[in-house]
N, C-alpha and C positions, 0 to 999 in steps of 0.2 A: 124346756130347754134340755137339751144333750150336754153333760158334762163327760167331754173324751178324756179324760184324766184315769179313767177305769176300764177305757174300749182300745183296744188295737186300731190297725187303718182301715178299718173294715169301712169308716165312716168317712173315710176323706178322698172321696173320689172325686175331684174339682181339682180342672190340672192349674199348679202355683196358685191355688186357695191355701190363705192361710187360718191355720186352727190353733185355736189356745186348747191346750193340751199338757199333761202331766209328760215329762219326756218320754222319762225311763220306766215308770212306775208300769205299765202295761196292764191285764187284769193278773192282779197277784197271784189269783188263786189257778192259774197257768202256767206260772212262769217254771221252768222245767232248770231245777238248780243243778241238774246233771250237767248240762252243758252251758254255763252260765259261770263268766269269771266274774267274779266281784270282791271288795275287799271283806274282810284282809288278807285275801286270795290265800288262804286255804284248801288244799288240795290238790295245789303244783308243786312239780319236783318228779321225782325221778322213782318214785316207789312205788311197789304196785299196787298202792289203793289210789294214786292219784290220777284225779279225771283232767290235768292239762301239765301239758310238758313242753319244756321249753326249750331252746338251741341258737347258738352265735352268741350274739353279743347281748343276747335278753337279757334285764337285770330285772329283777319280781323284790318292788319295794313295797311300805306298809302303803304307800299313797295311789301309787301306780305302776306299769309291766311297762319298762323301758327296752323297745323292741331296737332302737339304737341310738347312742348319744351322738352328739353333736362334734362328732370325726368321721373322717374322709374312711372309705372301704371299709364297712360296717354291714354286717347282715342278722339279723336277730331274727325269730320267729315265738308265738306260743300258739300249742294245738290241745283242742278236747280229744280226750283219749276214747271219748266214749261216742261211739258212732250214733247220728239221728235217724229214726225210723220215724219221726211226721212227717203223715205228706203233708199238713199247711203249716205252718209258721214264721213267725216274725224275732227279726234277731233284730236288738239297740246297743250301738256302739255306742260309747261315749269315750272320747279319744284327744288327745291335744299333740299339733305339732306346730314346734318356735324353735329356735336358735339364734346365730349370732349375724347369720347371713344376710344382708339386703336385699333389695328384690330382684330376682333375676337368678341370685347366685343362692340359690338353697339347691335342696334335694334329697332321695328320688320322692320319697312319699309310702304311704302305708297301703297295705290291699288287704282285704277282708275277704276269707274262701269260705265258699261249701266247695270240698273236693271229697276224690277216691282215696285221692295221695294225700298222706300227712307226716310231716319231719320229712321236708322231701327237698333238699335246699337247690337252689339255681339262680339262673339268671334275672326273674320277674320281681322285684322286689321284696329280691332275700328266697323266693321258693319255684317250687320247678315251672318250664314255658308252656311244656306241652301237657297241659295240665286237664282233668277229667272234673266239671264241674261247672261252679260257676264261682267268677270270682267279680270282687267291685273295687275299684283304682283311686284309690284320692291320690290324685298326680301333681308332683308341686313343680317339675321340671321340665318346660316344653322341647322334647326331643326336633319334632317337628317344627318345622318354618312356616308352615301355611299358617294367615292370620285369622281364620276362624273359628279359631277355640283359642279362649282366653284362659291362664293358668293360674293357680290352681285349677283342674280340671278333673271330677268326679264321674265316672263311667263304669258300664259293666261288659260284661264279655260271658256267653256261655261257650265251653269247648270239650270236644266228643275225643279229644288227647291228640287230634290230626295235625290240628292249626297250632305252629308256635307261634311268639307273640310276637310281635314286629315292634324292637324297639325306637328304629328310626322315624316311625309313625306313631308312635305312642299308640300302639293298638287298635288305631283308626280300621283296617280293614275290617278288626273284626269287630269293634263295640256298636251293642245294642242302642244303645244311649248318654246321656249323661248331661252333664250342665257345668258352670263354671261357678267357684266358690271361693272367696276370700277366708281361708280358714287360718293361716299363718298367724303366730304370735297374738293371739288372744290372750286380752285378759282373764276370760271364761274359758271353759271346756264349752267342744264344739261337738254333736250330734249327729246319727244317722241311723235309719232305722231299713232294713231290706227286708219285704214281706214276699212273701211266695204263698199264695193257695188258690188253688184250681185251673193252674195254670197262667198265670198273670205274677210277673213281678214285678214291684214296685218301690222303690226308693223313694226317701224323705228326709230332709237334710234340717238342721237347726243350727244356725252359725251365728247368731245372736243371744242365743241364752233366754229369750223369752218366751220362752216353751209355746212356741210355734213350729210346726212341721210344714216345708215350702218342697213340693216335688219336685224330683230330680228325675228320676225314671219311672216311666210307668210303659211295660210291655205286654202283653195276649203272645197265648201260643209258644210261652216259655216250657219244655220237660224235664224235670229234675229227677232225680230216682233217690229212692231211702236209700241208707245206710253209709252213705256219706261223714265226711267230719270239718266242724269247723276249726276256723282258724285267723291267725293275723299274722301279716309278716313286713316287714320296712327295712330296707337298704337306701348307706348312702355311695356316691361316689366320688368324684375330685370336687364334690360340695356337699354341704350335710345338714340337716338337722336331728335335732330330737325328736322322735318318735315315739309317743307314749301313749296306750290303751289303760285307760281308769278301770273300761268295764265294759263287759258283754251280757247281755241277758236275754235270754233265749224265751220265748212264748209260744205256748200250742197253741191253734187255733182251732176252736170248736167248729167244723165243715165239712155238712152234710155231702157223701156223695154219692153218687148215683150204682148201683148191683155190680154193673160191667167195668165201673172204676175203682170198687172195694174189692174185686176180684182178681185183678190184677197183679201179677209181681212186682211191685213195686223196685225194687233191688235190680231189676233188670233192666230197665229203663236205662234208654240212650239219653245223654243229656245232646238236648236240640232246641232249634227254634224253628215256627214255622212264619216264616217272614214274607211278606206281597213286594217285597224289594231285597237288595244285599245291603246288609249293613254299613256300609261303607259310604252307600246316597244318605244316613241320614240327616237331612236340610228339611226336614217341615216346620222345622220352626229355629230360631238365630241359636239354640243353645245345638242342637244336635238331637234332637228327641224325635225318635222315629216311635210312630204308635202304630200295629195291626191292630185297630180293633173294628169290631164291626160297624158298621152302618149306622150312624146317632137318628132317632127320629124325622129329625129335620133336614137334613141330608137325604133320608129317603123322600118326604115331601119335596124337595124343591127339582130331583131327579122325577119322580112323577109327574112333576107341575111341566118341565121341560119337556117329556112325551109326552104331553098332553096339547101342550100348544104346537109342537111339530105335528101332533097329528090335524090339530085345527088348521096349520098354515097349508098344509099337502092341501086337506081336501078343502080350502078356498083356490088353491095352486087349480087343483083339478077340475074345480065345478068351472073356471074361469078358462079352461084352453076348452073341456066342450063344449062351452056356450057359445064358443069361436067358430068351434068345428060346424055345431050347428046351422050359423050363421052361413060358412062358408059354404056347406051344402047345399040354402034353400038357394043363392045366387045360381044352380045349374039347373034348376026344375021351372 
């Protein structure tokens, strides 16, 4: 048996398979504490040995980084000072947000960046729109009226700094993915983990506490570039909650790559995606999860199996009009 208590997601490729798994624990002996908040967060503040630094209405207690309380026009953010240079790895939020709000009336929600820009405050909750990265939305306020995304709503977005975000759409033009997630007012801390290598990102969500990981996004053909920096940031506005990150923990992932991809500038890399549709159709399935990925086994067999009987039905098609033809010919001799 595989006990993933020690392994990354490297093993959970089965979309909404759930795994019993250590949440946060990742393999230790990776976990890169440069860019990794944890308590008794140590190492923020404003001096220069410190690797995260924080802005608005952040409070950095012994328990938790309260990115904003629970009042109206709040914007808070915290950032690692120290830029990532892996190309694969895996970051685990562990994060709780509750207030006083009912349902309907909270808001806006926390986003979690790998960006260029960092202490960059704006419109997107709490940090800049037109932002160079990739960022991921646990959305608790549905801007939008269309009723097919249900709120709480978890999603990501990559952007090359062109695209600003579309608030009145909750980001629908541009998000990659995402899924719907009762995360509000738990009595536990709620989970999420975003893994990036080789091009593939994939999100994984834990909203029950039973250290189970339920996928949320999983994409192909995502580009990221090093030296990037992470981050978290949550704004509220004429409704609010609390917004509180326990902890971030950052993991290298050990992945082999190929001469023409080690050689590479990594640092120059556009952040893109390469998509077989615009994000904006994605409908493959009721949450919103659009996947490029290649061709499954069986999908190729049943596309074969298909040309194969068009080509048996043509040539019965065919043997049957010149047996006619035949016919009709010998009636003139």
């Amino acid at each position: 048996a595989i006990c993933c208590g020690h392994l990354p997601l490297l093993f959970l490729l089965l979309h909404f398979t759930l795994v019993k798994c250590d949440i946060t624990d990742g393999n230790a002996e990776h976990l890169k504490r440069e860019h990794s908040l944890m308590k008794p967060y140590q190492g923020v503040g404003s001096s220069p040995s410190s690797q995260w630094d924080f802005w608005g209405s952040t409070l950095v207690t012994s328990s938790y980084v309260r990115l904003t309380p629970d009042e109206r026009s709040r914007q808070g953010s915290i950032w690692n000072t120290v830029p990532v240079y892996l190309k694969d790895w895996e970051m685990h939020v562990q994060y709780k947000i509750h207030g006083s709000g009912k349902k309907n009336l909270h808001g806006d929600g926390i986003a979690i960046w790998y960006t260029k820009e960092r202490l960059h405050p704006g419109s997107v909750f709490g940090s800049n729109a037109k932002f160079h990265g990739l960022a991921l939305f646990i959305d608790t306020y549905h801007n939008d009226e269309a009723a097919d995304r249900s709120f709480p709503y978890i999603y990501a977005i990559v952007n090359n700094g062109s695209l600003p975000y579309d608030h009145g759409n909750d980001g629908r033009n541009s998000e990659l993915g995402g899924c719907s997630s009762e995360i509000r007012n738990k009595d536990h801390d709620t989970y999420l983990a975003i893994r990036y290598s080789k091009g593939r990102l994939t999100v994984m969500i834990d909203i029950d506490d039973k250290n189970e990981w339920k996928e949320c996004v999983d994409i192909g053909g995502v580009r990221l570039p090093t030296g990037y920096y992470f981050g978290a940031s949550a704004a509220t506005g004429d409704l609010s909650d609390n917004h509180d990150i326990i902890s971030m923990k950052m993991y290298q992932l050990m992945v082999e790559h190929t001469p023409d991809e080690d050689s590479l500038d990594w640092t120059k890399i556009e952040p893109s995606v390469s998509l077989l549709k615009s994000p904006k159709d994605n409908i493959d399935d009721p949450t919103g999860n659009f996947r490029s990925t290649p061709l499954t086994g069986w999908k190729v067999f049943l596309l074969l199996l298909c040309a194969l009987l068009g080509i048996v039905v043509c040539g019965v098609v065919g043997a049957v009009v010149f047996q006619k033809r035949q016919e009709r010919n010998r009636r003139f001799y």
